[in-house]
N, C-alpha and C positions, 0 to 999 in steps of 0.2 A: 485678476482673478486667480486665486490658488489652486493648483493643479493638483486633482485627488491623484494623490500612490495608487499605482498598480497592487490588483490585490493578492496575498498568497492564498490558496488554494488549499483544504485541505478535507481529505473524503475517508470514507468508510465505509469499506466495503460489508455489505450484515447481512446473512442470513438467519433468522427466527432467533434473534439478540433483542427481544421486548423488552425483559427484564435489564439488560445491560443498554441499552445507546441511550436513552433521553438523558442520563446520567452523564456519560460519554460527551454527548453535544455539548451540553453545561458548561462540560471543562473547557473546553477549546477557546481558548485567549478572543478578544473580539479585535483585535490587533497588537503584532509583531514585529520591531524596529519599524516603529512609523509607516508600514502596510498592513491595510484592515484585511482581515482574514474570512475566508467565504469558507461557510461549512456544508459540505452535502455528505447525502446517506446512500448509499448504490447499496437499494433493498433487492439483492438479488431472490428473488421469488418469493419471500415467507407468505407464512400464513398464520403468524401469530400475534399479529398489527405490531409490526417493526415497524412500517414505512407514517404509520399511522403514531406513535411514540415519537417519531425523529421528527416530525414536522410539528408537532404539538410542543418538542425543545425548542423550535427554531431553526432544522435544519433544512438546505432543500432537499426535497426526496426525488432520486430517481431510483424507478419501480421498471427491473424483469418482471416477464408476463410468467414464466417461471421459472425454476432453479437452473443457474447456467453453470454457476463453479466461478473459484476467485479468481481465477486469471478473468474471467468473461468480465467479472465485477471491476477489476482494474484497469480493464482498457477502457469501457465504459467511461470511468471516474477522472482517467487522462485525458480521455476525449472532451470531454466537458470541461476540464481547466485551461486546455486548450484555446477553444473555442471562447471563453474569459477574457484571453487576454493576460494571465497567472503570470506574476515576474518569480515565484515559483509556488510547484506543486508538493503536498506529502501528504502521507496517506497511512493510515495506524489500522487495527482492527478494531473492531467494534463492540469487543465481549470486557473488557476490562482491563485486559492484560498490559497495556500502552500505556502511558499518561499524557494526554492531549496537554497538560502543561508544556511541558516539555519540549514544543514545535522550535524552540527559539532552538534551539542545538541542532535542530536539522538545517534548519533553513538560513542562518546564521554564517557557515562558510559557503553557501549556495549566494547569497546576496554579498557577500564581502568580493566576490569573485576566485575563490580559492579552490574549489570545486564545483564539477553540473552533477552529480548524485551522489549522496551521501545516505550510509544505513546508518542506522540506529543501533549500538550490538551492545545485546545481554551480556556479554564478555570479555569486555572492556572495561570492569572496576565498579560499575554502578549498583545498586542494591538488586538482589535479583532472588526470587520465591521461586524456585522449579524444581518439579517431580523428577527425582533419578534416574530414571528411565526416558524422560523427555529431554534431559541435561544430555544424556549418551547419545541417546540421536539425534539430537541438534551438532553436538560433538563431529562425530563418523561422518552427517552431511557436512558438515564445513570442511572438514580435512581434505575430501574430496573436490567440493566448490572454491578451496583455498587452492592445489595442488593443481587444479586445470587453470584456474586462472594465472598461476605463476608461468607455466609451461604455455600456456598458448598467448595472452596477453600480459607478462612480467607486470602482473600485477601480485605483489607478494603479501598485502595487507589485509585480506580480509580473515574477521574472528568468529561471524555469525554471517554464514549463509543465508541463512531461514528470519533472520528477523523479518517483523509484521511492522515494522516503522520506518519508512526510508521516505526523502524528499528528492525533489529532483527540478534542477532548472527548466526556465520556459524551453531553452532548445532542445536538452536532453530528455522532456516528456513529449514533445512535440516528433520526434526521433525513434522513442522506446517502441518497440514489437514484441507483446505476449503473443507467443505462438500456439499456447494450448489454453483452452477454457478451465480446466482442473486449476492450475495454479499457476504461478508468476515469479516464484522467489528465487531458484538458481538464472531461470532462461533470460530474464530480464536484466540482470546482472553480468549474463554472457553476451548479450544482446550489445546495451551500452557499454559494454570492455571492446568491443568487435570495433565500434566506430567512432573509438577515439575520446568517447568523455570520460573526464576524471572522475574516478572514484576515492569517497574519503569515507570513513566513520567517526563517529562520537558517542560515548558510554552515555546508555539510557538506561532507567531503573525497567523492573519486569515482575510482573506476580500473577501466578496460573489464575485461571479464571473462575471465578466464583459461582457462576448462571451460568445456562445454558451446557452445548454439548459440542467439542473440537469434531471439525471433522475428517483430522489426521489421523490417521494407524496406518502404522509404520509400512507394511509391507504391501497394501494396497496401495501406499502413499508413491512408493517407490515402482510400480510397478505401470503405474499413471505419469511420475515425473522421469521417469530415466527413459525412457524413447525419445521422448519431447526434446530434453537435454541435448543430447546423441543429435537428434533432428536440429535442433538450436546449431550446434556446433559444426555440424558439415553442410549449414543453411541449404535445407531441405525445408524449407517452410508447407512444402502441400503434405507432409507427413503429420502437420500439427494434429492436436487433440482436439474437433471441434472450431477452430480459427471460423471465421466469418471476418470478412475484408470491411463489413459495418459495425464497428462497434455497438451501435444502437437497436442492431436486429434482435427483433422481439423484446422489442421496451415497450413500454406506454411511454406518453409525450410526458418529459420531465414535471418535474409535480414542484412548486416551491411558494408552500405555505409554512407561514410564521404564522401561527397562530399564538405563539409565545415568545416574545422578543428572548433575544438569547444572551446573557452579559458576559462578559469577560474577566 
């Protein structure tokens, strides 16, 4: 009897993204180097039937009761690849900005065995649509996210702090700790630098998003992620932002209707 591949995992995290995920689900390959790929939606609270668009693509939904913030959405989304079985995990955003094509490049040096987490960076040569203002401070964050990583874990390589497209081995999502509910993108990255798994990138294309509404500005952004940070780094984890030791609190029980087979 032939033994099914392990499957990769790959999730998105959406808040009130109607207009963009059914779309999004679509693209997601139905398998990658010979493992079939599982799509879910981690419908962090909406109420403009996300959770209700993703599962009519084909993806499974799991449904916050309501808004937690994307770090909440990503732990959530690990837990659950986890709990799979995932010979790896990655995870994109849900508004358009990503190309779900595109998974084989994450996951690709994750399954060769050459890295356990790998981003995706806008700034690495790939074709890339972004607002000059959002270029600058994706910019300023990386210099900073580059510059601590060098100095604390001689990690001298990263070009995009803030990407929304990273994958990550079974042991290295099994491992990873978002410490704040608002977001995930520097702490998670200082988190797996802290205990030893490799970090690589690979140039992914990027184009702003077309629907819906970011819910990054810049100074709020910062003023939510740089404690967390600070708390990440001198592992003070009871200073997080919101943390819950269950990933699942205040979910409904996973949801996974196909009501539309999904191709690849």
């Amino acid at each position: 009897m032939t033994r099914t591949a392990a499957p990769i995992t790959v999730f998105m995290p959406a808040f009130d993204e109607v207009e963009a995920v059914a779309g999004m689900v679509r693209r997601v390959p139905a398998a990658v180097l010979g493992h079939p790929v599982r799509c879910i939606v981690v419908d962090d609270g909406s109420a403009d039937g996300t959770a209700e668009a993703a599962a009519d693509a084909g993806a499974e939904v799991v449904r916050f009761a309501a808004n937690r913030g994307l770090g909440a959405a990503v732990r959530a989304g690990l837990a659950e690849a986890v709990q799979a079985g995932s010979v790896a995990v990655a995870f994109l955003d849900a508004d358009g900005e990503y190309a779900p094509e595109e998974l084989e490049r994450l996951v690709a040096p994750i399954l060769a065995g050459a890295a356990d987490y790998v981003v995706g960076s806008r700034f690495a040569g790939g074709p890339r649509s972004m607002r000059p203002a959002r270029w600058a401070g994706n910019r300023a964050l990386t210099l900073w996210v580059r510059g601590t990583a060098r100095r604390r874990f001689a990690e001298p390589g990263i070009t995009d702090g803030q990407s929304g497209y990273r994958a990550l081995s079974a042991a290295a999502a099994a491992a990873a700790e978002v410490v704040h509910d608002f977001n995930y993108a520097q702490v998670l990255t200082f988190d797996l630098l802290a205990k030893g798994f490799r970090y690589a990138e690979v140039p992914i294309s990027y184009r702003f998003r077309t629907t819906g509404t970011s819910f990054v500005c810049l100074l709020p952004y910062l003023r939510r992620v740089v404690p967390a940070v600070r708390a990440e780094l001198r592992g003070e984890r009871s200073e997080a932002d919101g943390l819950s030791g269950d990933p699942y609190q205040e979910l409904h029980q996973p949801r996974r209707l196909h009501r539309a087979a999904r191709h690849g």
